[in-house]
SERO-4910 file (N, C-alpha, C, O; in steps of 0.05 Angstrom, whole numbers):
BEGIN
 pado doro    nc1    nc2    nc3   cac1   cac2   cac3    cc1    cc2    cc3    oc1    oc2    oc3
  Unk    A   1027    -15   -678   1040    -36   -661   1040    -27   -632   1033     -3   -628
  Unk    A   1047    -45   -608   1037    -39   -583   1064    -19   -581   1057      4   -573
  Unk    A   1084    -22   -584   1109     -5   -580   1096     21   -589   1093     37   -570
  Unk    A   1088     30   -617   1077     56   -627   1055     68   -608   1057     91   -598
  Unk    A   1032     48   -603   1018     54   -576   1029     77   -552   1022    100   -546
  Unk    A   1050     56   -543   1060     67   -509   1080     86   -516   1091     99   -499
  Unk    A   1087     90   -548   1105    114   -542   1086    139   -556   1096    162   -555
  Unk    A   1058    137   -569   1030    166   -564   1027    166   -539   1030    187   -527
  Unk    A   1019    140   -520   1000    144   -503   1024    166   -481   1018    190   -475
  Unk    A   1053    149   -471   1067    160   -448   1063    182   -457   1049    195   -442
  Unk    A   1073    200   -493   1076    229   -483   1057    242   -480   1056    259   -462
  Unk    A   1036    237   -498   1009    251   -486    991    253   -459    971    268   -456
  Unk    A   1003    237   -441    994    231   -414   1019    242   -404   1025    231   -382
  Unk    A   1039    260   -413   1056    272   -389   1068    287   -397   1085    295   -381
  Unk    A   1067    298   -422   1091    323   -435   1060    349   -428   1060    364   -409
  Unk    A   1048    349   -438   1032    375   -435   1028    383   -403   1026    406   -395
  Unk    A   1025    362   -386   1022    371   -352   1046    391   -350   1042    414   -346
  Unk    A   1076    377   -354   1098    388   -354   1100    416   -375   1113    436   -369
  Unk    A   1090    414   -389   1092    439   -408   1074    454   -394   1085    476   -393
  Unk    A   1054    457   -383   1049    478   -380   1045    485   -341   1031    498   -325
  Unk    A   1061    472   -341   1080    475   -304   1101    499   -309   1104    520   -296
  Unk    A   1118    487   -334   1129    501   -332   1125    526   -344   1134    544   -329
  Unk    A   1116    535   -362   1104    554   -369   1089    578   -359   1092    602   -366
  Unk    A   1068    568   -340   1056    588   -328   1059    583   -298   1063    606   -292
  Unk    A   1059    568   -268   1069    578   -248   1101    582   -256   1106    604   -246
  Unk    A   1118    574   -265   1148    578   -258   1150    590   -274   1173    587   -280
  Unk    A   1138    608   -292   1150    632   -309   1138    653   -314   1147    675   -307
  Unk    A   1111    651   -328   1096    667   -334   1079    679   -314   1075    702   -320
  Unk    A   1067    673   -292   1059    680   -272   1074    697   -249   1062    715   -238
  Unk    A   1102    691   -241   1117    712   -230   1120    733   -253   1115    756   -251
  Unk    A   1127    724   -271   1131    750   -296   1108    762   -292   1112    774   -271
  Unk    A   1091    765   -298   1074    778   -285   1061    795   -262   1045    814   -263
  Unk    A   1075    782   -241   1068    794   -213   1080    805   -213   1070    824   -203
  Unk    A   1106    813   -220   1131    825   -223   1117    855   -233   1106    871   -218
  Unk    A   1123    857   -263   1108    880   -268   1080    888   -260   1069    909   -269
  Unk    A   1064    869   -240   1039    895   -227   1056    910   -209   1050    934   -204
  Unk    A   1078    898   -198   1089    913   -174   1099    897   -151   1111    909   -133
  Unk    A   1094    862   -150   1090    852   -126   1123    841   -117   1141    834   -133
  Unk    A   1125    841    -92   1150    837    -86   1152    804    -93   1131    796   -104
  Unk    A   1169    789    -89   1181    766    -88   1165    753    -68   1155    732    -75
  Unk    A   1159    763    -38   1155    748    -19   1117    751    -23   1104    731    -16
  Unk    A   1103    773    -33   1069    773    -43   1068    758    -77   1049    751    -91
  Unk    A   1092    757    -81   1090    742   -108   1082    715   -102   1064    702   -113
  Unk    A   1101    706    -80   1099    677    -73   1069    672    -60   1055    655    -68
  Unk    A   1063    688    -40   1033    683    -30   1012    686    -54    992    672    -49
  Unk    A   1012    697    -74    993    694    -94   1010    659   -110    994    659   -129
  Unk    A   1021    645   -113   1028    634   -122   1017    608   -105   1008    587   -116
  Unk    A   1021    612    -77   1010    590    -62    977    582    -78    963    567    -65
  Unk    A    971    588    -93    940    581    -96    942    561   -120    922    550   -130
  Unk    A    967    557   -129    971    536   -147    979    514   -132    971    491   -140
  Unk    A    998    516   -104   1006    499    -86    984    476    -73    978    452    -71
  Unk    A    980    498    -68    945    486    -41    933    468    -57    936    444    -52
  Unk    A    920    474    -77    904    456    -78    920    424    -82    913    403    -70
  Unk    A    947    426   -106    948    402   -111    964    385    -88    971    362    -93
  Unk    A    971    400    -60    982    381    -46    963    371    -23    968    353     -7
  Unk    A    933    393    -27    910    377    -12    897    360    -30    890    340    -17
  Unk    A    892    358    -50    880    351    -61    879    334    -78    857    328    -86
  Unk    A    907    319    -92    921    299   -103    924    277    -91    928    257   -105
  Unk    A    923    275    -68    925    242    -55    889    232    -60    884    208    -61
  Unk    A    863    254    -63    843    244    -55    836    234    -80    823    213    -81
  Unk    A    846    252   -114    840    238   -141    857    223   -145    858    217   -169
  Unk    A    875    211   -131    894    192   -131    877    170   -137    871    159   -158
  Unk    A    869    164   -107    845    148    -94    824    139   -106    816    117   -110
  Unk    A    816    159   -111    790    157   -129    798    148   -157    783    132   -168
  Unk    A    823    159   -170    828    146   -199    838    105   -198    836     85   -212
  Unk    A    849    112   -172    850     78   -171    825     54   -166    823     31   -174
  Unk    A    803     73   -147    783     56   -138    764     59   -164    748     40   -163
  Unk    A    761     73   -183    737     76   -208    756     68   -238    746     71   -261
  Unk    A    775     59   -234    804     55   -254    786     84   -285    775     81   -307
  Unk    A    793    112   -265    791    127   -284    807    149   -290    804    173   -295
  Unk    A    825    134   -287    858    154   -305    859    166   -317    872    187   -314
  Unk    A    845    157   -341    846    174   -370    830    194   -366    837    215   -377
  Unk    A    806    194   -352    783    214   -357    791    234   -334    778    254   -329
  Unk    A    814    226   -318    818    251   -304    851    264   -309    862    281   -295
  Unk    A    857    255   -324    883    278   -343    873    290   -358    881    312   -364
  Unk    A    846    275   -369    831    291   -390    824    325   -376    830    348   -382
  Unk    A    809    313   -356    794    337   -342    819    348   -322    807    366   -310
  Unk    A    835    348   -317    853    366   -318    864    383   -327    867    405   -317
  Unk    A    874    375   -353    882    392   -371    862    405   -383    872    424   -396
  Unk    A    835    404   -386    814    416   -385    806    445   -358    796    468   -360
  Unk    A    816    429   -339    804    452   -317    826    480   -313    819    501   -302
  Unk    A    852    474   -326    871    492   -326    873    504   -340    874    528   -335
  Unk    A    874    491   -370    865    511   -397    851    531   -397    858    552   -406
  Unk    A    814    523   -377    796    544   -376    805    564   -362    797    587   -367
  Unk    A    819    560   -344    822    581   -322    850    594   -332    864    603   -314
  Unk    A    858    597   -357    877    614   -361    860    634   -380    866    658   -382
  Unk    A    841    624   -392    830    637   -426    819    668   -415    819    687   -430
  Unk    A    810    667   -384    801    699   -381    830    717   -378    827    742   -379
  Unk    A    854    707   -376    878    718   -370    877    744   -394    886    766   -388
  Unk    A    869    738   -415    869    755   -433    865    784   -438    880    801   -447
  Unk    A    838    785   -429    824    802   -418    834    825   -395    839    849   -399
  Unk    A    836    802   -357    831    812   -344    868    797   -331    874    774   -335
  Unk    A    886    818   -318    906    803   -323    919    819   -298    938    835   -300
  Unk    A    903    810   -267    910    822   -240    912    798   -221    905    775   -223
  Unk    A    922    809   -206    932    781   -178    910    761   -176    910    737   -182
  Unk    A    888    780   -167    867    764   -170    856    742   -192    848    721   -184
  Unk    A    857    747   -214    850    738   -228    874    709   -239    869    689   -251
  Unk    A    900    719   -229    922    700   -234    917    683   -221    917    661   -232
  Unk    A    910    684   -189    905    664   -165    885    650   -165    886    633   -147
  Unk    A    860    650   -183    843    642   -189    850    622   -215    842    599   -218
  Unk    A    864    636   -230    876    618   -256    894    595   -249    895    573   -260
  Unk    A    912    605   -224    925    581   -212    914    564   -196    923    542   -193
  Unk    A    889    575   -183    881    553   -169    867    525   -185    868    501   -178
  Unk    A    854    542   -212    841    527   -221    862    504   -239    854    483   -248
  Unk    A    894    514   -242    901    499   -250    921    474   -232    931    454   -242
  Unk    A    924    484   -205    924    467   -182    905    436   -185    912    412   -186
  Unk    A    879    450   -186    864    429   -185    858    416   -205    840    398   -203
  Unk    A    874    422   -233    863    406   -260    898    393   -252    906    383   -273
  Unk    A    916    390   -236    943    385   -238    939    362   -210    954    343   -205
  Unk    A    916    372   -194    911    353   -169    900    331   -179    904    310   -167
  Unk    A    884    333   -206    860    302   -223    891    290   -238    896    266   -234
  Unk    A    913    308   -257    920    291   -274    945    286   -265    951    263   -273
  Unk    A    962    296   -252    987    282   -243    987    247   -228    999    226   -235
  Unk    A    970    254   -205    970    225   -197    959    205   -228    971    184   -232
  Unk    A    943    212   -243    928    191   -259    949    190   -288    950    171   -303
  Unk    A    967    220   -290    994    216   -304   1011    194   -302   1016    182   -323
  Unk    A   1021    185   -280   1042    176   -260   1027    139   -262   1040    119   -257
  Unk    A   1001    139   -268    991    109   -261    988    103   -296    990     79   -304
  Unk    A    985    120   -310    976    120   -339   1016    111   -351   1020     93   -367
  Unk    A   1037    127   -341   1056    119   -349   1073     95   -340   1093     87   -352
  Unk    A   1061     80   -315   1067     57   -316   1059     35   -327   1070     13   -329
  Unk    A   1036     42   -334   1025     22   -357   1042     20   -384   1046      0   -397
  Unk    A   1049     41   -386   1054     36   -419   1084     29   -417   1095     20   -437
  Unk    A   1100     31   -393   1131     12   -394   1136     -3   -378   1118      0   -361
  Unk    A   1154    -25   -369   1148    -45   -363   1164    -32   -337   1171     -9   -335
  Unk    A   1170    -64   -311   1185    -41   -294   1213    -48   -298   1227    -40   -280
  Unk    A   1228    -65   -321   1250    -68   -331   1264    -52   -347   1288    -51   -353
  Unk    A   1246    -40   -352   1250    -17   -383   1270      1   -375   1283     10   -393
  Unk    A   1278     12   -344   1299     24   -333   1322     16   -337   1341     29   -330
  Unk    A   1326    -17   -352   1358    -31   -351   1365    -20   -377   1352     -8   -394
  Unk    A   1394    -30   -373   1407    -19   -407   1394    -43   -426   1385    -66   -425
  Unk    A   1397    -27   -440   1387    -44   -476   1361    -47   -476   1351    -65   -490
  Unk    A   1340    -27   -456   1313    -34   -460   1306    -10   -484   1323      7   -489
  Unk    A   1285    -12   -495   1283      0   -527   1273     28   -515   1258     28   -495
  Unk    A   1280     54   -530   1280     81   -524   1259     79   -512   1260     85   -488
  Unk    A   1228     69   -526   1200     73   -515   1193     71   -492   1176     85   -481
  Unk    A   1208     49   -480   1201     45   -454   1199     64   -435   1181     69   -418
  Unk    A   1231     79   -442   1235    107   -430   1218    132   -427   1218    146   -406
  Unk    A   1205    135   -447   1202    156   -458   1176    174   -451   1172    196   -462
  Unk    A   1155    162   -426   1152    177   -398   1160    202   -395   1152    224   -402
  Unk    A   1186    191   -377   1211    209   -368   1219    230   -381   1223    253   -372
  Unk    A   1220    220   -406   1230    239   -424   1219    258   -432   1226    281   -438
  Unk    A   1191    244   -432   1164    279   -447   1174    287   -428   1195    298   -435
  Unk    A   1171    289   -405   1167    301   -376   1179    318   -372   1171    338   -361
  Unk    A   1214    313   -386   1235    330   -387   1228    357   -405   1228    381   -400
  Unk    A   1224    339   -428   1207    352   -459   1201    367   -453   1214    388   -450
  Unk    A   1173    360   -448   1147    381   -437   1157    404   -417   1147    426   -422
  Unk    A   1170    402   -401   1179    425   -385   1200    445   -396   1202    468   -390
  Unk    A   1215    429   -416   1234    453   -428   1224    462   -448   1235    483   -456
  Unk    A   1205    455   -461   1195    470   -483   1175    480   -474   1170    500   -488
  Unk    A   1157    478   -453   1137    502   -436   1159    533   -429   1149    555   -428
  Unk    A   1183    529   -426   1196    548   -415   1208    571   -435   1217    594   -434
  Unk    A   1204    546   -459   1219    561   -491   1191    576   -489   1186    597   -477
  Unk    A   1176    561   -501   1150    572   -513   1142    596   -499   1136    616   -512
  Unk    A   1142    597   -471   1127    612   -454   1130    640   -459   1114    658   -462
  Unk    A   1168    639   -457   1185    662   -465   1181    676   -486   1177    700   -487
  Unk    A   1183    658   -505   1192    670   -536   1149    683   -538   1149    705   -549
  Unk    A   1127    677   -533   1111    682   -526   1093    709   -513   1072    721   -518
  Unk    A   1115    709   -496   1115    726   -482   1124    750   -486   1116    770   -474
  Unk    A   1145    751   -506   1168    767   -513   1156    783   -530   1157    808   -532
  Unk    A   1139    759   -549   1123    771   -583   1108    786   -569   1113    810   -565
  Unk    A   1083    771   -558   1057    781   -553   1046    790   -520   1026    804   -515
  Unk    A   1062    781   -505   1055    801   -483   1044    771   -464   1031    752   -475
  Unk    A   1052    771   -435   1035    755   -423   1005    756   -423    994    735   -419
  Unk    A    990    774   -428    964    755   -421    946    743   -449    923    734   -449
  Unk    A    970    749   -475    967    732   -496    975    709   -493    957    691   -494
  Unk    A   1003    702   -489   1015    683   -477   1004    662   -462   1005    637   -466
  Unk    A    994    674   -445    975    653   -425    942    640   -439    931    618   -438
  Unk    A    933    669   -452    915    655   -469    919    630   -485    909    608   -481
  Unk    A    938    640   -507    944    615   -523    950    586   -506    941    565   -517
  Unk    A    962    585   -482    974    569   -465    949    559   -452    948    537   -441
  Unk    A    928    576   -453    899    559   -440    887    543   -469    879    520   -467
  Unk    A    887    554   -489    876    538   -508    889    512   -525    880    498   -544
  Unk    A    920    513   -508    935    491   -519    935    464   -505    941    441   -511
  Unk    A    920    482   -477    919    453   -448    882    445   -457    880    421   -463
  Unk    A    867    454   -458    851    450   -469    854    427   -498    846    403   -498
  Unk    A    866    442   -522    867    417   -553    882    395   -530    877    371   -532
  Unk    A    895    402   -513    916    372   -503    895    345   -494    896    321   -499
  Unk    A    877    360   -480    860    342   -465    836    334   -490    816    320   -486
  Unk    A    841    341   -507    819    331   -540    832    309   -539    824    287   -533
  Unk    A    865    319   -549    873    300   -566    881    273   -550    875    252   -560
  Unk    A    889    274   -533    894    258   -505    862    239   -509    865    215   -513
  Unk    A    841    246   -508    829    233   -507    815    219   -527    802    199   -521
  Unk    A    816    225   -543    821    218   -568    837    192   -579    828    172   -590
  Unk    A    862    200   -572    882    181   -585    879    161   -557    887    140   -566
  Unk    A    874    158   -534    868    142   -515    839    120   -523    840     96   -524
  Unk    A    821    133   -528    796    128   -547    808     94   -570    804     69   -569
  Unk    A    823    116   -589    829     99   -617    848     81   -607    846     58   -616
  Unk    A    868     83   -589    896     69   -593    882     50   -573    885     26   -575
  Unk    A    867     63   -550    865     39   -527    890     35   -513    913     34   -524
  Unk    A    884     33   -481    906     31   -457    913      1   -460    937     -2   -461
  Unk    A    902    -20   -461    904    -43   -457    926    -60   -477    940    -79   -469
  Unk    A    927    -51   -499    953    -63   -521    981    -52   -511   1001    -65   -509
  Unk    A    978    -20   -505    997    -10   -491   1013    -12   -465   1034     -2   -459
  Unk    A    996    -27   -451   1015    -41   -415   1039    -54   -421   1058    -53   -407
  Unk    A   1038    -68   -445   1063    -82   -448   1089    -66   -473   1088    -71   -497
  Unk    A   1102    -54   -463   1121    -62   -492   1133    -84   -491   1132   -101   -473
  Unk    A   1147    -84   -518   1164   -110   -529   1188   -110   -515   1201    -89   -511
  Unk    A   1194   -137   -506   1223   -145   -497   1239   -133   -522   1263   -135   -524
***
């Protein structure tokens, strides 16, 4: 049904961006800089490389996702371009290599946020904010919330087991299945039944 639609499509188009925001720049990544040694204030300049890109660089896939109406294929490849750039974390697990992992996920966060944000107004109406509109409508918002507090569980308890640059591995190969299944269930369910929920 179109209601079952918009409540796969909203969370899949906005709980994993959020999950893994929060996960690796706001947790796992200072955790990290922390134990090479780096103060608070070189923590943050290695951290700017997640910044930069998506606040240069998000108004221009904005643009481009509205003028080619290609939304879907660029959350896809977002969550694609971030995943990859965590999976060498494993391995190799130095500033350098973090700033490189954030940049790359800057710019998989510069394609899918704006095309997040246009993908979740499709699927609720702009009434769906009044009382007595049906949970789904909501429920956007809600991965969003989701997705960020359980990036912060996961990241930890993760982290705790197996060590950050396991942690981040697994966390690249989870933004990666996201952008399968994301596209995938976008594929089968189709955006177009989903613009509307039910009064």
């Amino acid at each position: 049904p179109p209601h079952g639609r918009a409540l796969a499509l909203g969370v899949l188009s906005t709980a994993p961006c959020t999950f893994i925001y929060a996960a690796f720049p706001m947790l796992l990544a200072p955790l990290a800089l922390s134990r090479l040694g780096y103060s608070l204030f070189d923590a943050g300049k290695v951290l700017l490389a997640y910044g930069v890109p998506v606040i240069l660089l998000a108004p221009a896939f904005g643009r481009l996702g509205q003028r080619f109406n290609i939304h879907a294929p660029l959350a896809c490849l977002g969550a694609l371009a971030g995943g990859l750039g965590m999976l060498p974390l494993a391995d190799t697990l130095d500033a350098m290599s973090l700033a490189t992992a954030l940049a790359l996920l800057g710019l998989g966060h510069a394609m899918s946020i704006p095309a997040q944000m246009t993908l979740a107004t499709r699927f609720s109406k702009p009434e769906s904010a009044t009382a007595g509109a049906p949970a789904g409508a909501r429920v956007p918002g809600t991965a969003a919330f989701a997705g960020a507090a359980c990036g912060a569980i996961v990241a930890g308890f993760l982290a705790g087991e197996l060590g950050a640059p396991q942690a981040l591995y697994i966390l690249g190969v989870a933004s990666i299945a996201s952008a399968f299944v994301f596209a995938l269930a976008f594929l089968k369910l189709g955006a177009g039944q989903a613009q509307q929920l039910p009064d």
